[in-house]
C-alpha positions in Angstrom: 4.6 5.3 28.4 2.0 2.9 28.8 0.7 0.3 26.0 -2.8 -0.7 25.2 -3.9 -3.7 27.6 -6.9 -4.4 25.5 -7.3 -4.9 22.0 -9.1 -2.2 20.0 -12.7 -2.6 18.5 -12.1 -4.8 15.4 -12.5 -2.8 12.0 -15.6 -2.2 10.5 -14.7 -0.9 7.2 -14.2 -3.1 4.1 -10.8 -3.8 2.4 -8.4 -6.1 3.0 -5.1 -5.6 4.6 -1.9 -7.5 3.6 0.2 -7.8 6.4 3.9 -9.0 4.5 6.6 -10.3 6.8 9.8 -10.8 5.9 11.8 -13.4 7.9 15.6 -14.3 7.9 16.8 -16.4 10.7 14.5 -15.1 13.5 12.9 -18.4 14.2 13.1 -17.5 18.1 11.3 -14.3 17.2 9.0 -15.3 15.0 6.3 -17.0 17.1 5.2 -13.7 18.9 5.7 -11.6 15.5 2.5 -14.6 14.0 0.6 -14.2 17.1 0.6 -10.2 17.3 -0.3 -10.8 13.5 -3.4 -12.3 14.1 -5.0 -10.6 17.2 -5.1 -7.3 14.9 -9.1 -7.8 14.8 -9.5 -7.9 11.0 -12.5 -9.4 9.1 -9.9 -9.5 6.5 -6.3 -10.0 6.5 -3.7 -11.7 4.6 -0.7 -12.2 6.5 2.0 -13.1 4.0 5.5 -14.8 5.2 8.8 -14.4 2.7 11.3 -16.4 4.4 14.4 -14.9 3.1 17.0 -18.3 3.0 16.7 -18.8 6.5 18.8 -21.8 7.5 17.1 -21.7 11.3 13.5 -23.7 12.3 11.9 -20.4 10.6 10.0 -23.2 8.0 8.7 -25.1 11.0 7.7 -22.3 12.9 5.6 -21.1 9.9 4.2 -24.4 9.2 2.6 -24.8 12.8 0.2 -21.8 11.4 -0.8 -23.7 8.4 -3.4 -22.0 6.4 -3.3 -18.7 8.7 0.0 -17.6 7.0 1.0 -17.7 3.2 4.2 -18.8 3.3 7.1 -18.3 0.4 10.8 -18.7 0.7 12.8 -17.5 -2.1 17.2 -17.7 -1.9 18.5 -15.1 0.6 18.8 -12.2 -1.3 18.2 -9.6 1.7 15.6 -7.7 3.5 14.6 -5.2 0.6 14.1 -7.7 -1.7 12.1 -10.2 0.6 10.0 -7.2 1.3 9.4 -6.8 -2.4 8.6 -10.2 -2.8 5.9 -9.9 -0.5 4.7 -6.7 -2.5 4.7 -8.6 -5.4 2.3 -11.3 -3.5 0.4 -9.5 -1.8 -3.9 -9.0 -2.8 -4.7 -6.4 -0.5 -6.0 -2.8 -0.8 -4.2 -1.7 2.3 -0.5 -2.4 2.9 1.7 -3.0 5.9 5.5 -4.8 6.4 6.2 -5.9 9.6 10.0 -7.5 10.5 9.9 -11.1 12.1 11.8 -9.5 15.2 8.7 -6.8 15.8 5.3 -6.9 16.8 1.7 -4.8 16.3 -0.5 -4.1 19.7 -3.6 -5.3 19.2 -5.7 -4.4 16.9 -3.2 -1.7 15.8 -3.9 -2.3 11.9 -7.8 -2.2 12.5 -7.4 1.4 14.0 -4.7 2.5 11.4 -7.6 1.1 8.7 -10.4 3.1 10.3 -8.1 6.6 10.5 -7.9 6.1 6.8 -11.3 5.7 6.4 -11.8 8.9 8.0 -9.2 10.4 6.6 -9.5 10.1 2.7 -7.1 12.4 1.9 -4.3 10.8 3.7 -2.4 7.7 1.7 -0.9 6.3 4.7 -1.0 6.4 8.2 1.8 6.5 10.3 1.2 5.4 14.4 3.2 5.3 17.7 6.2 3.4 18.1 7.4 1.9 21.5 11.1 0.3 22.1 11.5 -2.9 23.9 14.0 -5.4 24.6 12.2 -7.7 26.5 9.1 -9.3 27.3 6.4 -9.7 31.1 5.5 -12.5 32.5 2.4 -12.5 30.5 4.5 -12.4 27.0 3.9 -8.5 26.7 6.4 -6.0 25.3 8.0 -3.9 28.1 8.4 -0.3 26.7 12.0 1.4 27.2 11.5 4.2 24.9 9.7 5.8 22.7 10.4 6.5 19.0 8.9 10.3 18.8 6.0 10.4 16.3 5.6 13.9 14.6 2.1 14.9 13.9 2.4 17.4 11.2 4.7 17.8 8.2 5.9 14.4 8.2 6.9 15.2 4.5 9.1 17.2 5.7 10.5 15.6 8.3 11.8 12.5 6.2 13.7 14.9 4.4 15.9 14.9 7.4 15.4 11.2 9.5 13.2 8.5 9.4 10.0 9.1 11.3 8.8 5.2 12.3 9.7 2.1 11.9 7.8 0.5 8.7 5.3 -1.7 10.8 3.6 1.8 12.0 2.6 2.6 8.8 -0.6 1.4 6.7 -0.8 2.5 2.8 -3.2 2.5 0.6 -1.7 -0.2 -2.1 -3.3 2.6 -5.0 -0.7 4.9 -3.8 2.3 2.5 -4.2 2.7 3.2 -8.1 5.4 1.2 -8.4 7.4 2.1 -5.6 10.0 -0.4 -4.3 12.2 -1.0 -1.3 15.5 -0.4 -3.0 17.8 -3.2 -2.8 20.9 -1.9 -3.0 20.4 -0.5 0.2 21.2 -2.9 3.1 19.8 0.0 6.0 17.6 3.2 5.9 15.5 0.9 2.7 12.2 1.5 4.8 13.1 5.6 5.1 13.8 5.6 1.5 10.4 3.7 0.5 8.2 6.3 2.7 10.3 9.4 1.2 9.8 8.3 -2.4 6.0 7.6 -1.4 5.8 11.3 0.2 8.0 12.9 -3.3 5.2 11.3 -5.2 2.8 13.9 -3.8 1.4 11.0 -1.6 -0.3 12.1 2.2 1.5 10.5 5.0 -0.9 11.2 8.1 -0.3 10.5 11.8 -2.8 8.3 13.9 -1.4 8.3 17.5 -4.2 5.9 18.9 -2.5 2.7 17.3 1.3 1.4 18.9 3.9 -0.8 17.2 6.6 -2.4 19.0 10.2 -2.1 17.8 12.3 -4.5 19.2 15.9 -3.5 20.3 18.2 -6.6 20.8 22.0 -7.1 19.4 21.4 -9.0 16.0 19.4 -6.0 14.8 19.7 -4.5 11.6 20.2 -0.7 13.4 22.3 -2.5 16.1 25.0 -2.1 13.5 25.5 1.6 13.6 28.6 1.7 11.6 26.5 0.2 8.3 23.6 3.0 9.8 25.8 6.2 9.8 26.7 5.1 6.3 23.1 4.6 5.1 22.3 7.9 6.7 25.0 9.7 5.2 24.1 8.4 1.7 20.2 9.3 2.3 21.6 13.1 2.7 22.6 12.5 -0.4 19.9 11.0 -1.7 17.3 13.9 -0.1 19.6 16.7 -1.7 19.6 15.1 -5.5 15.7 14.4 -5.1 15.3 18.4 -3.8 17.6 19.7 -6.5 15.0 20.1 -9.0 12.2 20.8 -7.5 11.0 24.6 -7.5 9.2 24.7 -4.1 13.1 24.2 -2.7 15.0 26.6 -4.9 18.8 26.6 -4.4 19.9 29.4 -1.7 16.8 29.4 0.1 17.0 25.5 1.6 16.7 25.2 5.6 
């Protein structure tokens, strides 16, 4: 389950990529989330910074990156909205969120950029996604799992589970249409964003030459599996009112 141990060539197509982090007390993480910001190997990208309330250093930390970061704290009002924030902020024609806990391989975003330029047909990209929980001597991620990336009808496959974490992805911001984490979710926010994006008739393609890294510790969000089983249970839900209508899955003939 190895990881890249060099970066990849840096991108040579045009467009720039917003890169919107939302942070909320993860001062101690942050540092390494900045840095694997800025080795992607783009001519141009915006890394933009919502600090959610924190009541940590997470303002000092961001202030030793001065004009690398754009930086914007707003009063806590959770993770969906921070990332919406950051939407809001954002400039670029290519999106991608990262959590302040997680970080990118490098230059995972300037090979997620070129599959889309090879792919025009494809809205977003979707890459690998290693687990880790701690780090070498060197300050690298040491894998401990994999989260499975699908290669084919990923549409389908978000009707029943969430197929990455939301730093694997890169979406073209044309495709967005208005779509918005929702924030009366406080879990399973990212799966709903990709399914509405995939309902809109959007293309979510996999690239399996770019890695993210999803960090596993105890303060995670999914570390709280009682608030996940609920959040899945009401995405069921969710899937099965958004299906109802629709004539390609006609009641009676659903699997």
């Amino acid at each position: 389950m190895a990881a890249p141990d060099r970066p990849l060539p840096a991108a040579t197509v045009p467009g720039r990529v917003s890169l919107v982090i939302p942070a909320y007390n993860y001062a101690a993480y942050l540092p390494g989330c900045l840095d694997s910001a800025l080795a992607q190997g783009l001519d141009d990208l915006e890394i933009v910074l919502v600090d959610d309330g924190s009541t940590d250093e997470t303002p000092e930390v961001v202030a030793r990156y001065g004009a690398a970061v754009r930086s914007f704290r707003q009063a806590n009002a959770g993770l969906p909205s921070a990332r919406n924030a950051g939407l809001d902020l954002a400039t670029g024609e290519f999106l991608a969120f990262l959590d302040a806990d997680d970080l990118l391989a490098p230059g995972t975003l300037a090979s997620q950029l070129r599959f889309l330029a090879r792919h025009p047909e494809a809205d977003a990209a979707v890459c690998r996604s290693l687990f880790f929980s701690n780090l070498d001597q060197g300050g690298r991620p040491v894998p401990n799992g994999e989260w499975r990336l699908f290669h084919r009808d990923l549409a389908v496959h978000l009707c029943h589970f969430n197929v990455a974490p939301p730093h694997a992805f890169l979406v073209r911001r044309a495709a967005l249409a208005g779509l918005r984490f929702d924030p009366g979710l406080s879990a399973c926010e990212d799966h709903a964003f990709w399914l509405g994006l995939a309902a809109s008739g959007r293309g979510v393609a996999a690239n399996p030459e770019a890695v993210a890294f999803y960090r596993r510790h105890a303060g995670s969000m999914s570390a709280n599996l009682g608030r996940q089983r609920r959040h899945d249970a009401i995405m069921h839900v969710r899937i099965g009112g958004l299906l109802r209508d629709r004539p390609d899955f006609p009641p009676g003939r659903r699997r």
